[in-house]
N, C-alpha and C positions, 0 to 999 in steps of 0.2 A: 574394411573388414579387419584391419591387424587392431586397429585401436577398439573395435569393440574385443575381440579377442582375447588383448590386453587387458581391458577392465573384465572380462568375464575372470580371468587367470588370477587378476589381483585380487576381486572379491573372494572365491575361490582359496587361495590361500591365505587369507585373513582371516574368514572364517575356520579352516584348519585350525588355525594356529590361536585364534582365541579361542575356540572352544577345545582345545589343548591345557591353555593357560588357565582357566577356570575362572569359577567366579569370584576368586580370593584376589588373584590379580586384577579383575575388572574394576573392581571396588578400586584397588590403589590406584589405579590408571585415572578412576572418573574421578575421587579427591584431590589426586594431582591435578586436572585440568580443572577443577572447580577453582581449589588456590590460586592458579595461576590467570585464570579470568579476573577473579575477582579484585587482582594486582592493578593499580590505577593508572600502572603503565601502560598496560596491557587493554586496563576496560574503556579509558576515553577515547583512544582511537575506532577499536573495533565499535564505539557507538556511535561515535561521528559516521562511520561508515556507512553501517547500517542506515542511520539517519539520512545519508546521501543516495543510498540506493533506494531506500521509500521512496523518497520525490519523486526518483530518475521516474519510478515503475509506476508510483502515481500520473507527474504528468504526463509521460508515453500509454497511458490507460486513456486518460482524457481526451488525448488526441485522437487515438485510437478509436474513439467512441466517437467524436465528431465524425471523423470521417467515414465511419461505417450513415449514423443515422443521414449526414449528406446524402451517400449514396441512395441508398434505401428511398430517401424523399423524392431525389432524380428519378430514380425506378419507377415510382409509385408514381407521383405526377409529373411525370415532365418536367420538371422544374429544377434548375441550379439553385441549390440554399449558399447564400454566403452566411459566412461564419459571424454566431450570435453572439455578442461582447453582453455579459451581464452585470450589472447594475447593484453593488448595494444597497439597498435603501434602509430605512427606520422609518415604522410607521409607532405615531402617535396619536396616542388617544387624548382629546381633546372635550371638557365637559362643558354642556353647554345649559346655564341656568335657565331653572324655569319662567323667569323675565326673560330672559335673551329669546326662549322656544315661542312664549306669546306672541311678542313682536313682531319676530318672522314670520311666525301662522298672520297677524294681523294687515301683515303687508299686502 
C-alpha cells in the first residue's frame, strides 16, 4: 500500500507543479529531451535496448502462445501435443513444356 501511495503522491505533485510551470516551460523541457535523444551517445544505446527488449517480449509471446494452444489441444482432445519445430521451405515454380505435358498424358 505505501508504494502505490507513493506513486499516487508523486503523480500528484508533478502534475501540481507542471501545470504551475506552464506550457512555456513544457516546450523547453520537451526540446531539451528531444536534443538530447537525438545525441548518438545517448540514441545507440537506448536502441540497442529497446531492440533487446522486442525480442525478449517477442519470444516470451511465442512461448506463451505455445503453451496456452498445448493446453487448449489437452483440454480439447485428450491429447499431449509436443512441441511443433517449423520448417522453411521455398516453393518453386517449375514450367513444364507442352512436349514434356504430351508425353506424360501419352504414357
Amino acid at each position: 500500500m505505501g508504494t502505490k501511495f507513493g506513486l499516487f503522491v508523486g503523480a500528484g505533485l508533478g502534475y501540481v507543479l507542471g501545470t504551475r510551470a506552464g506550457k512555456e516551460r513544457y516546450e523547453q523541457l520537451r526540446t531539451w529531451a528531444t536534443k538530447i535523444r537525438q545525441n548518438k551517445l545517448v540514441s545507440k544505446p537506448l536502441d540497442a535496448a529497446a531492440e533487446k527488449v522486442s525480442d525478449a517480449v517477442r519470444k516470451g509471446g511465442e512461448a506463451a502462445t505455445d503453451k496456452v494452444v498445448s493446453l487448449v489441444k489437452e483440454q480439447l482432445f485428450g491429447q499431449s501435443q509436443t512441441r511443433v519445430e517449423y520448417v522453411e521451405a521455398e516453393v518453386v515454380e517449375v514450367e513444364v513444356s507442352s512436349e514434356q505435358n504430351q508425353n506424360t498424358e501419352n504414357k
